[in-house]
C-alpha positions as CSV (number, residue, x, y, z in Angstrom):
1,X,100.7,222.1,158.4
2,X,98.8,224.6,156.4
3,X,99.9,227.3,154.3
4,X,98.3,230.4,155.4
5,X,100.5,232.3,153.7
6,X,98.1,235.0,151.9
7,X,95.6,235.0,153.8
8,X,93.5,237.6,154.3
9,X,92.1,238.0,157.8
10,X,89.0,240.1,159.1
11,X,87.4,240.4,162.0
12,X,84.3,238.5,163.1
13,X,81.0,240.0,163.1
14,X,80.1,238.5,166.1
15,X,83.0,239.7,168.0
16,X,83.0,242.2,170.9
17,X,82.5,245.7,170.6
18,X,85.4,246.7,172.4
19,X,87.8,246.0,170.0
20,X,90.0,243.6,172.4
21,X,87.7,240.2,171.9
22,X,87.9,239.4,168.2
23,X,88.0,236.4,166.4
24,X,89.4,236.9,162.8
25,X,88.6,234.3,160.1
26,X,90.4,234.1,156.9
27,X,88.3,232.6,154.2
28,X,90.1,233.7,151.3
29,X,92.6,230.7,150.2
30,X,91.5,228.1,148.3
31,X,90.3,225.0,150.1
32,X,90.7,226.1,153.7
33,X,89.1,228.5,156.4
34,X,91.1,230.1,159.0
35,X,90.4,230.9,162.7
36,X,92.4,232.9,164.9
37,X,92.4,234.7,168.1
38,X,93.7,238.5,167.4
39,X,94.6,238.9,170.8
40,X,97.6,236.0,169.9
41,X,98.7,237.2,166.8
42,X,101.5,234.6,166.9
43,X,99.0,232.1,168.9
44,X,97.4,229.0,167.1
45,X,95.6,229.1,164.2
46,X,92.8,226.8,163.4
47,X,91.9,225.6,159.9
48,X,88.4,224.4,158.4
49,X,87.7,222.6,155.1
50,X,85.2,225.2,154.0
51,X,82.2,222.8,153.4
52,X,82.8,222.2,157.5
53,X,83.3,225.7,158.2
54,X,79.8,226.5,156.6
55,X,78.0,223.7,158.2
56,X,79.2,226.1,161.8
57,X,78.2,229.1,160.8
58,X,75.0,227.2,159.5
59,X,74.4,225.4,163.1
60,X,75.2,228.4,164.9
61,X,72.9,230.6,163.2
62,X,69.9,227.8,163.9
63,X,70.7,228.4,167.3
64,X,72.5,224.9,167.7
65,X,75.4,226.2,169.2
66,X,75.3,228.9,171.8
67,X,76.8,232.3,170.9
């Protein structure tokens, strides 16, 4: 299991407006990206190797994945 502990966890950009449908990353520890659901603050959390992580948001920007 990861350590998570420090991590720093802000909201998504492309979360919704009403404040209830966020997806929170925490990219702030070394060697891992974290993905969570704010609505489960207790829920799973998912972790990225950052070079993977970027290679998402890279894909999903190109319109590779839907948004």
């Amino acid at each position: 299991m990861t350590d998570l502990t420090g991590a720093r966890w802000r909201k998504s950009t492309r979360s919704g407006g009403n404040g209830d449908d966020c997806v929170e990353v925490a990219d702030n520890l070394p060697g891992v990206v974290g993905l969570c659901d704010s609505k489960d603050p207790i829920g799973p959390v998912l972790t990225f190797h950052p070079d993977g992580w970027i290679a998402f948001v890279t894909a999903v920007r190109n319109g590779i994945f839907p948004r």
